[in-house]
C-alpha positions in Angstrom: -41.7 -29.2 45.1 -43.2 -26.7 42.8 -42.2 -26.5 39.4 -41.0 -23.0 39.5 -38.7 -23.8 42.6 -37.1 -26.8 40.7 -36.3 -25.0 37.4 -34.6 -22.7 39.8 -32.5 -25.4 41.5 -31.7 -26.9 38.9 -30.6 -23.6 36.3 -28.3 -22.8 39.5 -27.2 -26.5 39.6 -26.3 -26.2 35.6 -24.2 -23.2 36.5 -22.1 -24.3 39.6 -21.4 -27.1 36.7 -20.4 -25.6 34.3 -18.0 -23.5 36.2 -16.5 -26.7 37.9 -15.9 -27.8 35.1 -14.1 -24.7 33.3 -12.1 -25.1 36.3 -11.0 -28.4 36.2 -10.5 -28.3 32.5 -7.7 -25.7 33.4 -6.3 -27.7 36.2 -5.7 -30.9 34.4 -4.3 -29.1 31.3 -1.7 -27.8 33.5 -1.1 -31.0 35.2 -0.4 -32.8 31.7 1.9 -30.3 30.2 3.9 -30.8 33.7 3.9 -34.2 33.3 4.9 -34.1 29.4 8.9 -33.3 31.7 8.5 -36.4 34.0 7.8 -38.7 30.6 10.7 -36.6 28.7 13.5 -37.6 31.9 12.2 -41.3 31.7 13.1 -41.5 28.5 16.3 -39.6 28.8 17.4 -41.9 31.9 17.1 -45.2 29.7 13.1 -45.7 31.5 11.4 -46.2 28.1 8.4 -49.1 30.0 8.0 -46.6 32.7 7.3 -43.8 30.3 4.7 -45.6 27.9 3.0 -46.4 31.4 2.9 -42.8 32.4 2.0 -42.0 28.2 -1.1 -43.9 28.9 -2.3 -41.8 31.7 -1.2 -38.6 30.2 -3.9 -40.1 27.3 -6.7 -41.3 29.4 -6.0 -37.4 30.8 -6.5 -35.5 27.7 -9.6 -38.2 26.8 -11.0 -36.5 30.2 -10.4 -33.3 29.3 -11.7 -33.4 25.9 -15.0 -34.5 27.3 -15.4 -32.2 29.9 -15.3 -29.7 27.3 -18.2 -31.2 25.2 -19.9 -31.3 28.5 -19.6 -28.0 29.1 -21.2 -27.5 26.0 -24.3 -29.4 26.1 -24.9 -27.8 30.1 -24.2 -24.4 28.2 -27.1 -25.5 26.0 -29.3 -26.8 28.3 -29.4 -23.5 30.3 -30.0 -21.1 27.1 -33.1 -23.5 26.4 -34.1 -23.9 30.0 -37.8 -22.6 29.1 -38.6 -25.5 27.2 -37.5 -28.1 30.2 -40.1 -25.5 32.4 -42.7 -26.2 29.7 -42.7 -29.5 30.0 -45.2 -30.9 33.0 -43.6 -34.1 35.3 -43.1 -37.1 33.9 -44.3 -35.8 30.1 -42.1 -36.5 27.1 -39.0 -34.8 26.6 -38.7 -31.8 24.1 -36.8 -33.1 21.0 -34.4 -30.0 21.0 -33.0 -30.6 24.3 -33.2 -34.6 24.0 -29.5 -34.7 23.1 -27.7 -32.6 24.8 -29.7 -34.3 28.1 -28.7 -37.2 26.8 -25.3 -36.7 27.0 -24.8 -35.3 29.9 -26.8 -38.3 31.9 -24.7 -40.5 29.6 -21.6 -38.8 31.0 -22.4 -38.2 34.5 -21.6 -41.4 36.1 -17.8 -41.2 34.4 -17.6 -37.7 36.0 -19.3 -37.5 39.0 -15.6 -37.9 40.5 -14.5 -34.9 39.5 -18.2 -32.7 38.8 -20.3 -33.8 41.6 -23.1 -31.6 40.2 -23.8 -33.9 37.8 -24.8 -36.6 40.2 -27.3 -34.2 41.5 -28.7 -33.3 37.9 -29.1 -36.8 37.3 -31.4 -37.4 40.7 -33.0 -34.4 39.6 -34.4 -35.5 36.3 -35.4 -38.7 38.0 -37.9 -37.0 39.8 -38.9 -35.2 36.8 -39.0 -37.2 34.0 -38.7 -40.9 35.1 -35.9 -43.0 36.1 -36.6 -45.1 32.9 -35.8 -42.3 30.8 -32.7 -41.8 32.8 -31.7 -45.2 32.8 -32.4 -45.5 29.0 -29.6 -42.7 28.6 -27.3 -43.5 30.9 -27.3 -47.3 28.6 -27.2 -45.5 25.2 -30.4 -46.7 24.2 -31.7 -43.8 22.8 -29.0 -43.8 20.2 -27.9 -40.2 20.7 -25.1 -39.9 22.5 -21.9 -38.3 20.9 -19.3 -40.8 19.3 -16.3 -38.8 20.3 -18.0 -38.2 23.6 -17.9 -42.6 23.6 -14.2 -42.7 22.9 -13.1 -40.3 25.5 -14.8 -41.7 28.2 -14.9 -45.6 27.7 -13.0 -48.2 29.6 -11.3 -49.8 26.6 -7.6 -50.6 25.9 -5.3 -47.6 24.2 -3.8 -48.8 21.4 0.0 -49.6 21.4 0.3 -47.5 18.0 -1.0 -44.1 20.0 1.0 -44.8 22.7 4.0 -44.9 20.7 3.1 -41.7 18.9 2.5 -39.8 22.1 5.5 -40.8 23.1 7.7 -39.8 19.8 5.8 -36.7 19.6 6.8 -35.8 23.7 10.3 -36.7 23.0 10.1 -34.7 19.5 9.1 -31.7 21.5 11.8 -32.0 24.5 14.6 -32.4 22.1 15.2 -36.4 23.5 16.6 -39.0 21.0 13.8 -41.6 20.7 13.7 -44.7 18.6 10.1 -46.3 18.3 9.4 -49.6 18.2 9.4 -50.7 14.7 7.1 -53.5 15.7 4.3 -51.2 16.8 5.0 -48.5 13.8 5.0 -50.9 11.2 1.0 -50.8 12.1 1.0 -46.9 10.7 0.5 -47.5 7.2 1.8 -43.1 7.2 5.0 -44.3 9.1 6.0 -47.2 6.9 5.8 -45.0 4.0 7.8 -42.8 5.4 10.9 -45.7 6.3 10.8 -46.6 2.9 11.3 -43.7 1.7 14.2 -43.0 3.7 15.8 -46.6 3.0 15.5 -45.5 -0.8 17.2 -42.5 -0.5 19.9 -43.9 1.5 20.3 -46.8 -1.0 20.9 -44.0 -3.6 22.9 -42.3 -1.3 25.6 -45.3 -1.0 25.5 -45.9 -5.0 26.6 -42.0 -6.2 29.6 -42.4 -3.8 32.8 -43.4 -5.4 33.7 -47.1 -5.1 37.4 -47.1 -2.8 40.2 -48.0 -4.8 43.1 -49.8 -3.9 46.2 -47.7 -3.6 48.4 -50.1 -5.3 46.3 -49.6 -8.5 46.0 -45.3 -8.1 48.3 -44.1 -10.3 51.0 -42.2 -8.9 51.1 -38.2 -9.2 53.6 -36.8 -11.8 56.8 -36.5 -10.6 58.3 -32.6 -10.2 61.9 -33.5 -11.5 62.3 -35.6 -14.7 66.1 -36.7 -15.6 67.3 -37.9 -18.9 65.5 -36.2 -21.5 63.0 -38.7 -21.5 61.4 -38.0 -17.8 62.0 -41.0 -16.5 63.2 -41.1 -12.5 66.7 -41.3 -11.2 65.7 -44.6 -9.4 65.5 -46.5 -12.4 61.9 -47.5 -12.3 61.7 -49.2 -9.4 58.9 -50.0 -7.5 56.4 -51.5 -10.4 55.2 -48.3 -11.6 55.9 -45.4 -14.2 56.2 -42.1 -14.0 55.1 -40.2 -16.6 56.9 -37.2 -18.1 55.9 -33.6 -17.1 54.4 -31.1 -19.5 55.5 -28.3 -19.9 53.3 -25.3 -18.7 52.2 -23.3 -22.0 53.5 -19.5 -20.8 51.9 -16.9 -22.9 53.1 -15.5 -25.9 52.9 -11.8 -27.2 50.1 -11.3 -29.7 51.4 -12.1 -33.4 52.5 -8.7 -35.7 49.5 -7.8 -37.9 50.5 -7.8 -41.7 51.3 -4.0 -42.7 49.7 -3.4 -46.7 51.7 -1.1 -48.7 50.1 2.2 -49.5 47.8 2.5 -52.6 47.8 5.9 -54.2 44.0 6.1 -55.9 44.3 8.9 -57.2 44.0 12.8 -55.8 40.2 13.4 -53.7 37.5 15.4 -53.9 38.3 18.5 -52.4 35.9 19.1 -49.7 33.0 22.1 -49.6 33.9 25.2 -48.1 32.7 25.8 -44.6 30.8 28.9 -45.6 28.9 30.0 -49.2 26.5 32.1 -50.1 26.2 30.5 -53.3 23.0 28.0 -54.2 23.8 24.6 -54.3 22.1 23.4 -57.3 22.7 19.9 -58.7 25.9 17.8 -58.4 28.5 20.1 -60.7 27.3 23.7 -58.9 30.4 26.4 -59.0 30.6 27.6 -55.6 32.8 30.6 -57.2 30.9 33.9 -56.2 32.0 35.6 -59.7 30.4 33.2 -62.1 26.7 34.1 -62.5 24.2 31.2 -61.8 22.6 29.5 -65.4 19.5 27.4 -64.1 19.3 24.5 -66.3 15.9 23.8 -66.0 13.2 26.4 -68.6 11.4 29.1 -66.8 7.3 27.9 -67.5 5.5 31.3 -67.9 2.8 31.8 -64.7 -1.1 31.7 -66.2 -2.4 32.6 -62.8 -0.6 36.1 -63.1 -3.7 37.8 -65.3 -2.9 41.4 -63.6 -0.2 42.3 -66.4 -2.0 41.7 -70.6 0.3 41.1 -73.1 1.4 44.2 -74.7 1.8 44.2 -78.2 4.1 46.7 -80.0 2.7 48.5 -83.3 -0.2 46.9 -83.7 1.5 44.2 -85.5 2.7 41.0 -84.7 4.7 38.3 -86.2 2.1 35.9 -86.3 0.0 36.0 -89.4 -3.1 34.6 -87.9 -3.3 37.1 -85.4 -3.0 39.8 -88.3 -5.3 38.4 -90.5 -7.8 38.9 -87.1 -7.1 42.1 -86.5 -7.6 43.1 -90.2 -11.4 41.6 -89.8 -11.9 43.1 -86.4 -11.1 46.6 -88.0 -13.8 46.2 -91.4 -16.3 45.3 -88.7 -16.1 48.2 -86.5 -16.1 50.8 -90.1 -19.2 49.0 -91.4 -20.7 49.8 -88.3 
């Protein structure tokens, strides 16, 4: 067989694959959720063994499914780097960027040839290509490189008690069943016994704020309505070992006490007030408002020395001051010796 014709057979191989297993992915994810009911009913019929037997196959289930998905993956990979496997001559070292995902999928084929029958045929494939010692090396792990989670879905061990009982609190959490878990098995969830303490505390605090119940021969009776005597003691005399204590009377409200009236203080006759309209100035604090009595400013008039358009006029030639006289005299034997 040429090289060319089994690259060919074995891309269209990786893609019958790939869509078998899309396929069954969907099939069993429908057949769980349907079966997620039948678990639900055992419960709810008092069949809690049957349904932790049926929990474990719903979780080997999803284990399957989960892996076929990462299968899926590693045949999507292998056919986007399908060149490199055509590079490679027959029985020549494998390229390291496929190695893993190869490796997985031989790993895996024997645990789902069941279900993907393809896989059987990629696995007698590489045989032929690369060596059944390579094959067999990866179908035992020895290589190292096959996927831890891809391990856990698809080994043969034991499911734990502790995810069994989870499963099955979660199904009956979802279908609105009561469900009590084992406390034996939870006590192993270190999350879960938390949790139990927690809600032991709070009931403990719970019980200690409610009232303590007293005895009804110590409760005080209620106050009697009618009282007799003055002193509101009952017509029976006291009987019965008890008292009864006097009523009070109700305090009714009272009208609001009379304010003290002050007699009236005569200080003496007021200001009269300013008339509403004057054309008068109003000038300091004793102004007359009357319109007949001329205004007398109080303050001195201060002559204006910016006013220099108006000299001083002086009347006769004279003036009282003799200075100014005794200037002029000067000012006139000047202007005659001239």
């Amino acid at each position: 067989m040429s090289n060319s014709k089994w690259i060919a057979d074995l891309k269209t191989v990786f893609q019958v694959a790939k869509a078998r297993l899309d396929v069954r992915e969907k099939k069993k994810t429908e057949q769980v959720a349907k079966e997620r009911y039948t678990v639900a009913d055992y419960v709810r019929n008092n069949k809690v063994p049957r349904a932790r037997i049926a929990v474990e196959h719903l979780i080997r289930e999803d284990y399957k499914i989960e892996a076929m998905d990462r299968i899926e993956a590693y045949v999507d990979t292998l056919l986007m780097r399908m060149q490199l496997i055509k590079d490679r001559p027959k029985n020549a070292a494998v390229d390291p960027a496929i190695e893993q995902p190869l490796a997985n999928v031989l790993w895996a084929a024997p645990f789902l040839t069941q279900d993907i029958p393809e896989l059987g045929q990629v696995t007698t494939m590489f045989k032929k290509h690369f060596g059944p010692e390579y094959v067999t090396m990866c179908e035992q792990n020895k290589l190292g490189m096959v996927d831890v989670d891809l391990l856990r879905c698809l080994s043969c061990d034991l499911i734990p008690k502790l995810l069994i009982e989870k499963y099955l609190v979660e199904i009956c959490r979802s279908q609105n069943v009561p469900f009590e878990p084992d406390p034996t098995i939870m006590a192993q969830d270190e999350f879960w016994t938390i949790g139990q303490r927690y809600v032991q505390q709070t009931n403990i605090n719970d019980d200690k704020r409610l009232p303590s119940n007293i005895n009804d021969d110590k409760r005080p009776p209620p106050p009697s309505s009618s009282s007799s005597g003055g002193g509101g003691a009952s017509s029976n005399g006291g009987g019965g070992g008890h008292l009864d204590f006097p009523t009070v009377p109700s305090a009714q409200p009272s009208a609001p006490a009379p304010q003290p009236k002050y007699p009236n203080i005569d200080f003496g006759p007021s200001l009269p007030p300013p008339p509403p309209s004057s054309n008068a100035p109003r000038l300091g604090f004793n102004a007359d408002y009357n319109a007949k009595t001329p205004f007398n400013d109080p303050f001195p008039q201060v002559p204006n020395t910016n006013d220099r358009s108006t000299p001083p006029v002086v009347h006769g030639g004279g003036s009282d001051d003799p200075g100014f006289d005794d200037l002029a005299r000067r000012f006139e034997d000047l202007k005659n010796r001239k």
